[in-house]
N, C-alpha and C positions, 0 to 999 in steps of 0.2 A: 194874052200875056204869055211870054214864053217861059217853058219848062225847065229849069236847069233839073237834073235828074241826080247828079251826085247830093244838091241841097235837101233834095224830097228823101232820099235815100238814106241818108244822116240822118233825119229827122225820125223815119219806121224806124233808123238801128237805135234811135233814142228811147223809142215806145215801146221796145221789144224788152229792153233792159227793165223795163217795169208790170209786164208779161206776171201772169199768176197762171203757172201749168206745172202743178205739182202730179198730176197723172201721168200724161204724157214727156213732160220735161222739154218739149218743142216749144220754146217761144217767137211769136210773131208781133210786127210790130208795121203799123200803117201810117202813109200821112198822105192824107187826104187835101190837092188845092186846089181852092176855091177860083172862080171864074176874074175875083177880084183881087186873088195873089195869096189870100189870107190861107193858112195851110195849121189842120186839124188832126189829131193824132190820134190812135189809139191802141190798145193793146188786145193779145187772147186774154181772158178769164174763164177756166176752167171749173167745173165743177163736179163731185160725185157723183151726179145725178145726169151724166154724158150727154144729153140732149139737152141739156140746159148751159154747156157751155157756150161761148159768144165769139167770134173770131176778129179779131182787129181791125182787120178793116169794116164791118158792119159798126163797132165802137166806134171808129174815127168818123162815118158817116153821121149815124144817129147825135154824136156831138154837134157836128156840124147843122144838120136840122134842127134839133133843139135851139141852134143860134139865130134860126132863120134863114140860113143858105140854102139854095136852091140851083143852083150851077156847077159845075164841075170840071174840072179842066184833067186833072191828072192825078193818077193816087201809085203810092210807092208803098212793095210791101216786102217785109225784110224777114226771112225763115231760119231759123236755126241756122246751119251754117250755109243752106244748101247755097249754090252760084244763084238758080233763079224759085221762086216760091211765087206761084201765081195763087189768087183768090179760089176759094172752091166753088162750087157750082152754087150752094145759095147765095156766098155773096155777091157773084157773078150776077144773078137776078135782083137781089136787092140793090145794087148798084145801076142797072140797067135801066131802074125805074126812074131815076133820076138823071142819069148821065148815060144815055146808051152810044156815044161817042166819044166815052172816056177815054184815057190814056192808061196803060198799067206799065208800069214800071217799075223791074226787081232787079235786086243784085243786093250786094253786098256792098259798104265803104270800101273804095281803095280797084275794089276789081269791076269786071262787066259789067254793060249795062245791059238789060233784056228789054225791049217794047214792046208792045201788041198795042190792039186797040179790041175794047171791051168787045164789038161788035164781031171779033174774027174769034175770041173766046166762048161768046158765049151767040151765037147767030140767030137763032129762033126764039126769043125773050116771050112771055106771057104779057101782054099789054092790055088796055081799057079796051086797045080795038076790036 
């Protein structure tokens, strides 16, 4: 199914607006879509306890398994104001485990689009093998 990326893009700057980051005040926001078109959101939730914060896109995934999905086609993730906000190195692996041919795609409504593919992110992934 093809990607429109401004749509996914919309979607993280919708999840970002609902962002809980009263430490750092950076909100991010994810949409995670499904191999079937279906497309899942999430947001950061921060916490006092710093290692217990959660990043958005790990939220938008975990929603997504909780439904039962198991494929992945492409996830948009929208940062604060920067042009591009890619995933950090955990959700880079947590993502990996699932979709290690994903698509990432950030930017902002209205401006750039940035792509990569999971696999030029994050190269050497920890697997079963």
């Amino acid at each position: 199914m093809a990607c429109n990326p401004e749509e996914l893009i919309a979607a993280a700057a919708g999840a970002k607006e609902k962002a809980y980051a009263p430490y750092s005040r950076f909100k991010v926001g994810a949409a995670l879509r499904t191999a079937t078109g279906k497309v899942y959101t999430g947001c950061n939730i921060e916490n006092a306890s710093y290692s217990l914060t959660i990043c958005a896109e790990r939220v938008a995934l975990f929603q997504a398994v909780a439904a039962g999905e198991r494929e992945f086609t492409a996830l948009a993730v929208v940062g604060g104001d920067l042009a591009a906000c890619f995933p950090c190195g955990a959700c880079r692996q947590v993502l990996a485990e699932f979709a290690p041919g994903l698509e990432i795609i950030t930017g902002q409504p209205g401006g750039p689009v940035h792509r990569r593919f999971l696999r030029e992110l994050l190269p050497d992934t920890f697997t079963l093998k």
